[in-house]
Residue frames as qw, qx, qy, qz and C-alpha x, y, z in Angstrom:
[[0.189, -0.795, 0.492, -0.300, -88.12, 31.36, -118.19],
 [0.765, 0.106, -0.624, 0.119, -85.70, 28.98, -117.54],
 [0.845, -0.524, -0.044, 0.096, -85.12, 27.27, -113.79],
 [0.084, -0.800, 0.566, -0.180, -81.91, 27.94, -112.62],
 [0.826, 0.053, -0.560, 0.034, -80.05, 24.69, -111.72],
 [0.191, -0.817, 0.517, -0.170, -78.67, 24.41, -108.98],
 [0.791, 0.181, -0.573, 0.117, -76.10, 21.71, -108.64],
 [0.610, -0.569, 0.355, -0.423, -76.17, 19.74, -105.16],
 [0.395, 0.360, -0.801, 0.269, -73.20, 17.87, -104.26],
 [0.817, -0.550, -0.107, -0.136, -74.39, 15.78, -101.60],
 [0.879, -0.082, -0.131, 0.451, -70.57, 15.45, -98.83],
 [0.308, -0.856, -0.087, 0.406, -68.07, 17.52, -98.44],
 [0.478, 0.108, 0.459, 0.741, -66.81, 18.14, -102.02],
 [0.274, 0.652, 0.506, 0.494, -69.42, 20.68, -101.92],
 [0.582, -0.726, -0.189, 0.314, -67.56, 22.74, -99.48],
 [0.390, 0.869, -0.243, 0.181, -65.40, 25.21, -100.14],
 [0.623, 0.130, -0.542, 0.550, -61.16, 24.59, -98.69],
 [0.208, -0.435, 0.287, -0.828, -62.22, 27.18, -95.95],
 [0.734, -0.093, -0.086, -0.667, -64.81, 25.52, -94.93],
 [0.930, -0.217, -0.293, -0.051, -63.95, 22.43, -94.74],
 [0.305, 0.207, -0.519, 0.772, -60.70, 23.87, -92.50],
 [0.315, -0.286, -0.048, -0.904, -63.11, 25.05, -90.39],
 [0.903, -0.097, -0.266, -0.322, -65.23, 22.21, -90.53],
 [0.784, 0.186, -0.535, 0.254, -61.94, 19.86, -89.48],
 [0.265, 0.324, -0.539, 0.731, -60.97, 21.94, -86.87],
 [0.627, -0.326, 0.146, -0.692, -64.18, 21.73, -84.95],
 [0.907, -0.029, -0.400, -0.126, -64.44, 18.27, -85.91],
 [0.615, 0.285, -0.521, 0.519, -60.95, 17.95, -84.39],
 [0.312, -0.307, 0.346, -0.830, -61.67, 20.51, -81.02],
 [0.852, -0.191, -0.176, -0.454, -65.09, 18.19, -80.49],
 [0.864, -0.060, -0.479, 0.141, -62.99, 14.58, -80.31],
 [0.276, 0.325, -0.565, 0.706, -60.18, 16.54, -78.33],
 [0.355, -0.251, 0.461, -0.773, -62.41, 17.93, -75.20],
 [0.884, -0.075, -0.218, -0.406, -65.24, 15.09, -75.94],
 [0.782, 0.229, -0.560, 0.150, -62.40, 12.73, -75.52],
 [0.179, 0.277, -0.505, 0.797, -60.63, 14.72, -72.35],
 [0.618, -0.368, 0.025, -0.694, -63.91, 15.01, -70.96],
 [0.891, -0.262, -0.115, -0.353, -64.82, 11.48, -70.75],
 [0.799, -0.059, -0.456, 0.387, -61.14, 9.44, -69.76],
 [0.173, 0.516, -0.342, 0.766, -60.31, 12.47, -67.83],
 [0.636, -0.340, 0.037, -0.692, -63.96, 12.61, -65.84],
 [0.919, 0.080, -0.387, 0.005, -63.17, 8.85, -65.39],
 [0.707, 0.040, -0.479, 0.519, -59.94, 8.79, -64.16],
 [0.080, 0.410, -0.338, 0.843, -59.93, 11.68, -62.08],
 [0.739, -0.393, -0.080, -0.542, -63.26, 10.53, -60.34],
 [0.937, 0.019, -0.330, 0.113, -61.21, 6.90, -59.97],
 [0.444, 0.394, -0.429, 0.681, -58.28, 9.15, -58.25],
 [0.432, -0.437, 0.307, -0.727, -60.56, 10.88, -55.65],
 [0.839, -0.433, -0.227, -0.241, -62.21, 7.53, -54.72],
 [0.911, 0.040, -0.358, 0.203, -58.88, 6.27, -54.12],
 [0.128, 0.411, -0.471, 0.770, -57.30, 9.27, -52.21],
 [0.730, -0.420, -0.136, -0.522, -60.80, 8.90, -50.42],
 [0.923, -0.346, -0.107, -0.127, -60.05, 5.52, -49.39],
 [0.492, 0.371, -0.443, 0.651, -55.83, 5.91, -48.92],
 [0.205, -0.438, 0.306, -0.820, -56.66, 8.69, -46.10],
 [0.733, -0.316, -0.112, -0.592, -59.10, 6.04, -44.47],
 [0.932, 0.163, -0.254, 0.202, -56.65, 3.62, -44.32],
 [0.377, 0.381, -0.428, 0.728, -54.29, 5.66, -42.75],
 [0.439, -0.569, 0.138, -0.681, -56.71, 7.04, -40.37],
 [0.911, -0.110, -0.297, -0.262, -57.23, 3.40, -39.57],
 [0.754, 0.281, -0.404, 0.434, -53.30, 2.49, -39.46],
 [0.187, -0.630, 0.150, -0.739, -53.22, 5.79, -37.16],
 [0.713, -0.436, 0.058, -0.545, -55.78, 4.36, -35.07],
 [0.969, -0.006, -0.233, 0.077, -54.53, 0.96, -34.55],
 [0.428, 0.394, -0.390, 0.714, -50.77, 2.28, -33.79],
 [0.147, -0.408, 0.437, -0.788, -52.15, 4.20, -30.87],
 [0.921, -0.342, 0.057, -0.177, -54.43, 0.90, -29.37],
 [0.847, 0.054, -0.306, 0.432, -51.06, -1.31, -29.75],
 [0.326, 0.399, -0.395, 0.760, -48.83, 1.77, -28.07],
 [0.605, -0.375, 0.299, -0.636, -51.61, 2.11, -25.12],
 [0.936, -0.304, -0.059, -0.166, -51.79, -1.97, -24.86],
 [0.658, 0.334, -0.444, 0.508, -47.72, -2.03, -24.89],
 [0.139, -0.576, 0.425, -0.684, -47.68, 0.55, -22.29],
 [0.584, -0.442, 0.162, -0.662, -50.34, -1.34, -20.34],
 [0.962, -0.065, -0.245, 0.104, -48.63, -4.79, -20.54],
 [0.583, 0.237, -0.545, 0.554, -45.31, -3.46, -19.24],
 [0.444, -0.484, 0.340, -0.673, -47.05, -0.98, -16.50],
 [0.931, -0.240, -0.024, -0.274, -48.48, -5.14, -15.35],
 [0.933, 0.040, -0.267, 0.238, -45.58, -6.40, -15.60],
 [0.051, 0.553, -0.453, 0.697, -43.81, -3.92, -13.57],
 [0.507, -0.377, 0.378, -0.677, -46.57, -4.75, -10.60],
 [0.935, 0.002, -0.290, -0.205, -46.89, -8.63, -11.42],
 [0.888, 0.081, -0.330, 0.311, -43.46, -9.47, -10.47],
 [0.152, 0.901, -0.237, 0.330, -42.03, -7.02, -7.97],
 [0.683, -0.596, 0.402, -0.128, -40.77, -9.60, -5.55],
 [0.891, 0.196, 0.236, 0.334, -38.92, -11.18, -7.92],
 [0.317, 0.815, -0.091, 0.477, -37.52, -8.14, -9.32],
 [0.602, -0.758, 0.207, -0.145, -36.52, -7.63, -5.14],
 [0.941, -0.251, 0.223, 0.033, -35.08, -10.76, -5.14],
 [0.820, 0.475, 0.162, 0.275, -32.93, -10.31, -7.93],
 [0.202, 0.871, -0.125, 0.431, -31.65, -7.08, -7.19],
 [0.689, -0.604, 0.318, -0.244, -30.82, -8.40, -3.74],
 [0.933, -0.015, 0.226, 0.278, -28.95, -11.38, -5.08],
 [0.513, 0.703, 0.082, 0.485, -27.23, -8.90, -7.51],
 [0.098, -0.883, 0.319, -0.328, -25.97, -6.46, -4.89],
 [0.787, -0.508, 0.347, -0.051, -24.76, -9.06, -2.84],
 [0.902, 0.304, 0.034, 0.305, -22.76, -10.56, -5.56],
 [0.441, 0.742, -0.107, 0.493, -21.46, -7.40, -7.25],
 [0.535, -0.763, 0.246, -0.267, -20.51, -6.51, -3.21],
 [0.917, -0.157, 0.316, 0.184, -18.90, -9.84, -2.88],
 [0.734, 0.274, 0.004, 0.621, -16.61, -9.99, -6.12],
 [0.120, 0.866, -0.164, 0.456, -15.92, -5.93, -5.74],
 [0.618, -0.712, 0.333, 0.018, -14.32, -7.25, -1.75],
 [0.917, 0.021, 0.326, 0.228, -12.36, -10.20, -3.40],
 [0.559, 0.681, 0.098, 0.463, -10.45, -7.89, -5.44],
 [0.089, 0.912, -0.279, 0.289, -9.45, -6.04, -3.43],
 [0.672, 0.441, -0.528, 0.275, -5.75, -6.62, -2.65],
 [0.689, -0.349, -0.423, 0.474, -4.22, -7.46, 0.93],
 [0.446, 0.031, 0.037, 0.894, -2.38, -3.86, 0.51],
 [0.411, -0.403, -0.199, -0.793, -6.09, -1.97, -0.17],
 [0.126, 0.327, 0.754, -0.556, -8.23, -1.17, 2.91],
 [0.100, -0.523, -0.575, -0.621, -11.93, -0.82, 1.96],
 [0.251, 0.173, 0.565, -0.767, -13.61, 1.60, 4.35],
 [0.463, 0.308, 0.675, -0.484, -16.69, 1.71, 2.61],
 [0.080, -0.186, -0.759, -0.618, -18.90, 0.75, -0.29],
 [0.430, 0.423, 0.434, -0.669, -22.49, 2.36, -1.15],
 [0.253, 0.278, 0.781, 0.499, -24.44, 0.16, -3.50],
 [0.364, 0.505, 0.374, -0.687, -27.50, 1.78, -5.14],
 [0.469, 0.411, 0.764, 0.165, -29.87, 0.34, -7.58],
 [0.215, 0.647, 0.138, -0.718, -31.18, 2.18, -10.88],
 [0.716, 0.502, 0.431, 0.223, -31.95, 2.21, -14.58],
 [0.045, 0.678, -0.347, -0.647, -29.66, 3.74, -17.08],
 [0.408, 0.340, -0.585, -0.614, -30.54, 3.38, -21.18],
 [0.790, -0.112, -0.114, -0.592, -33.28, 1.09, -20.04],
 [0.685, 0.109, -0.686, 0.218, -30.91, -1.47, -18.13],
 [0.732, -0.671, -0.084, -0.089, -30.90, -2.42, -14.37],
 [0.621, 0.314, -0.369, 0.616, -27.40, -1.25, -12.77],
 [0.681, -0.546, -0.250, 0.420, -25.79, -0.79, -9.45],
 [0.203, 0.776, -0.304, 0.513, -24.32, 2.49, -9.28],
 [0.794, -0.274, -0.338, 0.424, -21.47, 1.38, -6.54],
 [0.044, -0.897, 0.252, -0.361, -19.38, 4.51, -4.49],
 [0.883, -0.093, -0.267, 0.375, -16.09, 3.04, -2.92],
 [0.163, -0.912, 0.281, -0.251, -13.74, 4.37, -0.57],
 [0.956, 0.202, -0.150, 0.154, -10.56, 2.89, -0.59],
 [0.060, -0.857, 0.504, 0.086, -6.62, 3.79, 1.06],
 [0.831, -0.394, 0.278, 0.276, -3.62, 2.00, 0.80],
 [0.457, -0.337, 0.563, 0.600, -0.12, 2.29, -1.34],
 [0.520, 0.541, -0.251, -0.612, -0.70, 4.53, -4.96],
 [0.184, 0.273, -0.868, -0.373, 0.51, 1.07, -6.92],
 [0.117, 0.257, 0.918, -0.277, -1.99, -1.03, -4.76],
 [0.161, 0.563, 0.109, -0.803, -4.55, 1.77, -5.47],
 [0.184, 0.551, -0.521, -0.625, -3.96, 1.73, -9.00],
 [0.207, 0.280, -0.824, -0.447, -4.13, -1.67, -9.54],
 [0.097, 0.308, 0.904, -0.280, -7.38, -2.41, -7.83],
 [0.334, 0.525, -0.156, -0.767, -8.91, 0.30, -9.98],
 [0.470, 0.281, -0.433, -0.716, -7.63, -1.46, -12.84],
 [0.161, 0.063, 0.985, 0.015, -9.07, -4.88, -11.65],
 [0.269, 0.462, 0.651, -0.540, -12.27, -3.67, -11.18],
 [0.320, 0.562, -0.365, -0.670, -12.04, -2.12, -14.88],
 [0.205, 0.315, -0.858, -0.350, -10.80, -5.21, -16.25],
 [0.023, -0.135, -0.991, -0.002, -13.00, -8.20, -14.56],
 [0.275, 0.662, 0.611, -0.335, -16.57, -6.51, -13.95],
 [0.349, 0.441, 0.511, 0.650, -18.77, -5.07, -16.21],
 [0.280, -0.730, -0.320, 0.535, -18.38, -1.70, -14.97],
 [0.352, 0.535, 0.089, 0.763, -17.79, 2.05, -16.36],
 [0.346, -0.266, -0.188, 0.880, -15.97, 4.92, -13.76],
 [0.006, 0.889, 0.440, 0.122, -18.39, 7.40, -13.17],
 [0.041, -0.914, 0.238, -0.327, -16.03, 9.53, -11.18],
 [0.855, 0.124, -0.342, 0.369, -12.50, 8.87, -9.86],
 [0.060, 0.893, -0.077, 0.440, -10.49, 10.77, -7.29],
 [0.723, -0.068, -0.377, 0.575, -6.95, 9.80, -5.41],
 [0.243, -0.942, 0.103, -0.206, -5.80, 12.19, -2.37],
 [0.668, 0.271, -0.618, 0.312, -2.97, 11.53, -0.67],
 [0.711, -0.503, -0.487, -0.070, -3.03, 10.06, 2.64],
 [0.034, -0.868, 0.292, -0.400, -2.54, 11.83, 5.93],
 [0.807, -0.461, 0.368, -0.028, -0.15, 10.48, 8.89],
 [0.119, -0.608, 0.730, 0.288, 2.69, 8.32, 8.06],
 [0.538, -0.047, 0.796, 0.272, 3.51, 6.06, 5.47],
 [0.302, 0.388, -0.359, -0.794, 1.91, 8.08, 2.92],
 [0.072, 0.281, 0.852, 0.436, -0.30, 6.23, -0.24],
 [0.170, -0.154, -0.366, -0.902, -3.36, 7.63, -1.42],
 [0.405, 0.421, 0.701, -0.408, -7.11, 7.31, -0.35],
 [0.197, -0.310, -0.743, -0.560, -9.66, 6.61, -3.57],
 [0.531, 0.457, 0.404, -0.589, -13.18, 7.49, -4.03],
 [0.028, -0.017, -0.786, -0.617, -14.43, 5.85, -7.06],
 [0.654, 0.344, 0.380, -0.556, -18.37, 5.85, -8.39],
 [0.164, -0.165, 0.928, 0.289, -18.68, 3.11, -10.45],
 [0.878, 0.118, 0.049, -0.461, -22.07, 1.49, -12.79],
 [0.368, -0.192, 0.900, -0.129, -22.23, -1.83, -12.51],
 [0.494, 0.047, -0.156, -0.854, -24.57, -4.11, -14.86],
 [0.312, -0.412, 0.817, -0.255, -26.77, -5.94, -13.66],
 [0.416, 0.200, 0.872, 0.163, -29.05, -7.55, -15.37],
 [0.020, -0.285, -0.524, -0.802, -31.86, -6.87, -17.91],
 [0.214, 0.171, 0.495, -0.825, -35.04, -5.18, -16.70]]
């Protein structure tokens, strides 16, 4: 009895075409996910550290923002109470001016009965919110209005002309005026 041979290709010539389809497509599947695995597992590990430490950083930035907005507050809240006699002083010189030029304007022809200063803050400026009562001839009137428009730095809260009782007619004024006066 004779041995059978068997012939043994050593490689993959002794594969059938199936087979070695097969064989490729694993081969191919393996590198893919082997490959995805490891730069994926990498980089995605390298993404978390860095969201990790982004968010920490902010938390930080966070933090910081709200010590500077508490020490801002707490330097102007001092400096409100450091200087209030100056601040006095100023506002005092200031009314007295804005009092002063607001007489000088007015014309021979205008009587001033009265003026009511009063201090305050509007859009984070010191200003004089002024209330005038005025009579005399509508032209005279008129044009002491528009000095007061033209030479101070003023804006006409409210305006309002009557006409005057008794003889010689012209008008009495009420005006409410802001005034600015300086910076706060």
């Amino acid at each position: 009895m004779k041995r059978p041979q068997i012939n043994f290709q050593p490689g993959l010539r002794s594969l059938s075409l199936r087979e070695r389809v097969i064989l490729l497509c694993l081969l191919v599947l393996v590198v893919v996910f082997g490959g995805d695995f490891l730069f994926n597992r990498v980089y995605l590990e390298r993404a978390r550290e860095l969201k990790a430490a982004v968010a920490g950083a902010e938390e930080q930035i966070l933090h910081h923002q709200r010590l500077l907005s508490r020490e801002e507050l707490i330097h102007a809240q001092y400096a409100e109470l450091e200087s209030p006699m100056a601040a006095v002083e100023d506002s005092i010189l200031t009314e007295t001016e804005i009092l002063r030029e607001l007489s000088e304007l007015a014309a021979k022809m205008v009587h001033v009965k009265s003026i009511v200063p009063r201090l305050g803050h509007h859009e984070g400026k010191q200003v004089m919110f002024v209330a005038l009562d005025f009579e005399g001839p509508f032209e005279s009137v008129v044009g002491y209005v528009e000095k007061i428009l033209n030479e101070m730095p003023s804006e006409v809260g409210s305006l309002s002309l009557a006409p005057r009782s008794g003889e010689g007619g012209g008008v009495v004024c009420r005006i409410s005026i802001r005034v600015e006066c300086f910076e706060s």
